[in-house]
N, C-alpha and C positions, 0 to 999 in steps of 0.2 A: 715838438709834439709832446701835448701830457702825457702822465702815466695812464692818465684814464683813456686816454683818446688810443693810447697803442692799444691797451687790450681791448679796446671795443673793434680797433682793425683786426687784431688777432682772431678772435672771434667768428667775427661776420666775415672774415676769407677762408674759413674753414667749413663753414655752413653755408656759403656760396657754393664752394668745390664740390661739398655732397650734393646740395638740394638742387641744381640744376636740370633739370630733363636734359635729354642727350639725343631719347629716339627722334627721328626723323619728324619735322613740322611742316604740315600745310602753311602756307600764305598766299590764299587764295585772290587775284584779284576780281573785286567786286564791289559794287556799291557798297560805300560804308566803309570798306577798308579807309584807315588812319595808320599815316607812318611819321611817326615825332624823331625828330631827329634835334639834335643837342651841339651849343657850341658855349667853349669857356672862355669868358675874358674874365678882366683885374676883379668886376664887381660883381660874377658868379656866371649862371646856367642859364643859358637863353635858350628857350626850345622852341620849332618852328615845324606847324604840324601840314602835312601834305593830305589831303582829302579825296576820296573818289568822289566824285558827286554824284554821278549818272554812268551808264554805260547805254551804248545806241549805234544805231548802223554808222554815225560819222566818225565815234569811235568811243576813248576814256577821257571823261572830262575830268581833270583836275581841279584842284583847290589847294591854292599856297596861303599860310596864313602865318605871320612871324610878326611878333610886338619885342620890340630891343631900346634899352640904352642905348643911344648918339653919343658921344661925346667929342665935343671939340680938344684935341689937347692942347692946343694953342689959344684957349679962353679961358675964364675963370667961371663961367657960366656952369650951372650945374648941369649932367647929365638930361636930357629927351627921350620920354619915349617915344618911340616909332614903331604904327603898326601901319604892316602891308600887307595888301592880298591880291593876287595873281589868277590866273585861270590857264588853263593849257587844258588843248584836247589832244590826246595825241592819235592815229589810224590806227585802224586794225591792222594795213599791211606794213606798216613801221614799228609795230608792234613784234612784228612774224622778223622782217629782215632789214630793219632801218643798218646804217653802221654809224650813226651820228649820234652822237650821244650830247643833248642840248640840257647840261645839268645848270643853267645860268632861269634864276625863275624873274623876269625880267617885266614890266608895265609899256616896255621900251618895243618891244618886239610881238607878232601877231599871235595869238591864242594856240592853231592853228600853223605849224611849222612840219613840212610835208618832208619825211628824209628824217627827222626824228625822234628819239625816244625822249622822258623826260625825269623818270626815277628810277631809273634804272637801265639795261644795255635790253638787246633784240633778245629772242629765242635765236638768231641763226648767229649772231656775235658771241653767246655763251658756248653754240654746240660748236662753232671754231676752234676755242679755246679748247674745250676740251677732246676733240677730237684731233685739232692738228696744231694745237698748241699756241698756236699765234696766232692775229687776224690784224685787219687795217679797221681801225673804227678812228674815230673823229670826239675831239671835244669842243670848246668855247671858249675866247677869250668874253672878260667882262664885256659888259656893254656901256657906251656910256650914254650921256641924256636925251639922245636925240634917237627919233621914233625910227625904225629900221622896217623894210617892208623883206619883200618874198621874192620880188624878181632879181634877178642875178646880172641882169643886162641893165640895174639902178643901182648905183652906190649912192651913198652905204646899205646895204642888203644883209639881211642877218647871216647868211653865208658865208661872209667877208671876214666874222669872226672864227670860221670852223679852224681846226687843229687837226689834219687826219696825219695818222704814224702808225707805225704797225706794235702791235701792242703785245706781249707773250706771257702767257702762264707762268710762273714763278714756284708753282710748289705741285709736286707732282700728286699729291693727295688737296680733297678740300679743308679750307682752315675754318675750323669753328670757331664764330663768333658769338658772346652772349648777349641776348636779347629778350627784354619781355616781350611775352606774345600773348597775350590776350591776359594780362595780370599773372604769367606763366614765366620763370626766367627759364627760359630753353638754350642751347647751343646749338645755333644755325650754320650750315655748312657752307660757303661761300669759295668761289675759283675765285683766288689770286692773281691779278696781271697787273704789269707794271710796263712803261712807256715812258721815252725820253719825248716831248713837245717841247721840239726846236728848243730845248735849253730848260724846260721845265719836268724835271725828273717827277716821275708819278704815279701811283698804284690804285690801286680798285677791289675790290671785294664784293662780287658779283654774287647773291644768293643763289646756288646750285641747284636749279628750279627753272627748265623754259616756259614753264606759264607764270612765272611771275619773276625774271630772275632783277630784282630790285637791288639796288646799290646799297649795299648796307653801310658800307665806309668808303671815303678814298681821301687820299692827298691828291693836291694839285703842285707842283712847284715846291718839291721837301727844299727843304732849306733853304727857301730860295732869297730870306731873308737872316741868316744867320752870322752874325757878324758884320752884316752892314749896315744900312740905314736904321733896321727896326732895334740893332743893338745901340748906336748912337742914339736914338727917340730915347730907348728905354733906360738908359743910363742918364739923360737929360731930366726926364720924366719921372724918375724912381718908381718905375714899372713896369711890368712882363709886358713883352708884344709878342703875335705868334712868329714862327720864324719859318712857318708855311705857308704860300699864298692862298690857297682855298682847301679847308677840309670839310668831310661831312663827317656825320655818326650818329646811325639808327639806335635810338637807345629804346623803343618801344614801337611795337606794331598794335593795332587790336582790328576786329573784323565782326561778321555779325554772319558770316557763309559757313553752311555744313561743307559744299562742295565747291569747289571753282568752277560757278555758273557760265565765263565769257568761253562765247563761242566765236569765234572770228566767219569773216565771209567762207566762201569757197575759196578754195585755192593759196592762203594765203599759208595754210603751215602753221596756223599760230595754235588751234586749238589742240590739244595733247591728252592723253588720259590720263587716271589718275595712278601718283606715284605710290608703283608699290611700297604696301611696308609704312606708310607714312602716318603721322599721328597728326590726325586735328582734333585739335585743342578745343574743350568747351566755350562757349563765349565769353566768359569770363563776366567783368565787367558790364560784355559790347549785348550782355541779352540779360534778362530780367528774371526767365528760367534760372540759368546760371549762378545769379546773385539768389536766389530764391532756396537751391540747393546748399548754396557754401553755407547760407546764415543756419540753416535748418537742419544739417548735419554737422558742424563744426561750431556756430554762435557766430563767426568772422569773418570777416572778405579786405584787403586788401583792394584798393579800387583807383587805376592809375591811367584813367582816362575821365578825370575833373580834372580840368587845367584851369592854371589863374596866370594874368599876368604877373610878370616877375616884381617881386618882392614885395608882393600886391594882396589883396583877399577881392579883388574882380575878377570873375567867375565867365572864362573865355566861353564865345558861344558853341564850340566845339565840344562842349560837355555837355550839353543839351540832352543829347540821346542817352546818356548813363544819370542824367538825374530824373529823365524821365522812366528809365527800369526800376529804378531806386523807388518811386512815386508809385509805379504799379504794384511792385512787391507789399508796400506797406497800405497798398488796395486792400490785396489777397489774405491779407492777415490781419485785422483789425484790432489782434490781440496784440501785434508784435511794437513792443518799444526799442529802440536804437540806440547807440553813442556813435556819433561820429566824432572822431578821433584825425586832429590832425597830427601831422610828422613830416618833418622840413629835412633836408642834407646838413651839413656839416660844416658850410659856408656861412658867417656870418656869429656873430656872440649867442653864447648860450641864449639870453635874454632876448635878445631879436628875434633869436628863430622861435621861442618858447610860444611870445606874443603873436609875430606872425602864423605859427600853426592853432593859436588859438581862434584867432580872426578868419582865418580860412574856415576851419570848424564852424563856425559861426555863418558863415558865409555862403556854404552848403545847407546849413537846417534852414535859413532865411529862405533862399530858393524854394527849396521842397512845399515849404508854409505857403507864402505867399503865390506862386507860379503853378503850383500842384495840388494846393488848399491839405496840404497832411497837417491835422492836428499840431501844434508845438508841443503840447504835452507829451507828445510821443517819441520826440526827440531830445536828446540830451546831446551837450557838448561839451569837449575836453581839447587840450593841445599841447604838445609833449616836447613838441622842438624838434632836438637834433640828441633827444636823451635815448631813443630805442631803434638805434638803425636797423637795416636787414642788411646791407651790404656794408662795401668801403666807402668812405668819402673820399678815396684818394684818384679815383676815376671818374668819366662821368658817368658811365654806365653805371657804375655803382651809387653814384650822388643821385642820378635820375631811380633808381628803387628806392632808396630810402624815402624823398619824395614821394606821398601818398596821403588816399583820407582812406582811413579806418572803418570799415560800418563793426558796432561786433552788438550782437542781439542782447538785448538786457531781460533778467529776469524777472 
């Protein structure tokens, strides 16, 4: 590591430790909520964003949306992208008390899977936890290519893959985890539980929340690959492979709810009141007010719900709704000029990431112009790289803040 690269970690883990909100945060589920979650391989940060679409008497319709690098490592062929997108509805009464937790987001298996939840555990598997410390929940093995239906009395059935073990709290207090929430880095309180699957050791971190309690992290299978196969590949290969077989990690939430509108049927237990004491967060980002204030009292916003594909300046459709507040703001103010300002993580040559955040920049005022009709005059662009983080690059939660565009009000 440079000299320059240590003190800029020095730095930005001290201004992390302060600037972090701590009080208690809503994460209301509801239309609109976005949960990006983050995975690192050799050639950087894939992020894969989970979507509400709708909420309705059948239940919470999902949206999985993940664009990744392929690579064969037995060719010479370069790297593939791969985009996928998924749908899952899950019930309102598997919502309340499923104990099946179906975190595999799968083309293979039906929309609609009765007994489970899909980001997260029940309300009655968190109140287990923390009322009696342990409970029997269920996970998944992969699936493989072949289409899997719902009856139990036809193999292969998606059933065939469940993992039920009894699972127990690990930490008598909740562990806070840090997470942007709505362009907010907050520390979100999560129940700890960990479970041996038949041989696959594994833990969980459950938002401390039964109306919403979403899996913020888990390992599947720690080490299940450490020193065997993936260390022979990786010594073949002259490169890192993970040494756990599935992990997650919520590196950003956003949302667009004052209050956590789902109400479940009758009887089901799912709907709850609201937590005392609890902070929700302005919309950030996720509302146009929001952006409208930050620029108008401070000149800057911070805006980390534009997504692109990786290593890319293509403008994922899941930014739609933030460059559409972006487009109303500069409605409202006819006076107001811009710089959108890109900033990349840490991964990658100074010069790569330089250009790249310049091209993203670029790639935002494009939109606006053409899809939104905002003047270009009124737009200015810059791109800074990996020269002004907010956080570490040494994690990814930290690599995912430093990834952002800028708006900041020009005079």
């Amino acid at each position: 590591m440079t000299t320059r690269r240590l003190l800029i970690l020095v730095l930005v883990m001290s201004a992390r430790t302060a600037g972090a909100q701590t009080s208690p945060v809503m994460v209301p589920l509801c239309t609109g909520l976005q949960v990006v979650t983050a995975v690192n391989q050799a050639n950087g940060d894939y992020e894969s964003i989970k979507s509400v679409e709708s909420i309705s008497d059948a239940g919470v319709r999902l949206k999985y949306s993940s664009e990744r690098l392929v690579e064969d490592m037995w060719s010479n062929e370069p790297p593939k992208l791969v985009k996928g997108t998924v749908y899952r509805t899950v019930r309102h009464e598997d919502l309340a008390s499923a104990r099946l937790y179906q975190q595999q987001f799968s083309v293979e298996v039906p929309e609609t899977i009765p007994d489970t939840t899909a980001i997260g555990t029940s309300a009655a598997v968190l109140r287990a936890l923390k009322t009696k410390g342990d409970v029997e929940m269920g996970i998944f093995q992969a699936f493989g290519p072949v289409k899997v239906g719902l009856d139990r009395g036809v193999h292969p059935n998606v059933y065939d893959n469940q993992m039920v073990v009894k699972v127990a709290r690990a930490t008598p207090q909740p562990v806070m985890i840090p997470v942007l929430v709505n362009d907010v880095l907050v520390q979100l309180p999560t129940i700890h539980a960990t479970g041996d699957f038949f041989g696959d050791k594994s833990e969980f971190f459950f938002l401390d929340d039964e109306r919403n309690p979403l899996a913020l992290r888990f390992r599947v299978g720690i080490d299940a690959f450490k020193g065997g196969g993936a260390g022979w590949a990786a010594t073949l290969l002259n490169k890192p492979l993970p040494v756990d077989r599935d992990t997650l990690q919520v590196i950003k939430i956003s949302h667009r709810c004052a209050t956590p509108p789902l109400t479940a049927p009758a009887g089901t237990g799912a709907a709850l009141p609201p937590q005392a004491g609890a902070l929700d967060l302005p919309a950030g980002s996720g509302g146009a007010q929001a952006i409208e204030q930050a620029l108008a009292s401070t000149g800057k916003l911070d805006v980390y719900s534009i997504f692109f594909t990786f290593n890319s300046d293509v403008i994922r459709e899941e930014s739609e709704p933030t460059l559409k507040d972006i487009a109303e703001v500069l409605r409202r103010h006819p006076d107001w000029r811009l710089s959108v300002n890109g900033h990349t993580d840490g991964i990658g040559t100074d010069q790569a990431n330089q250009t790249l955040s310049a091209r993203r920049s670029a790639a935002v005022r494009d939109a606006l112009v053409t899809r939104f009709g905002i003047v270009a005059t009124r737009l200015a662009t810059a791109g800074f790289g990996e020269s002004r983080p907010m956080d570490t690059n040494e994690t990814l939660e930290g690599r995912a803040r430093n990834r952002r565009v800028e708006l900041m009000k020009l005079r």
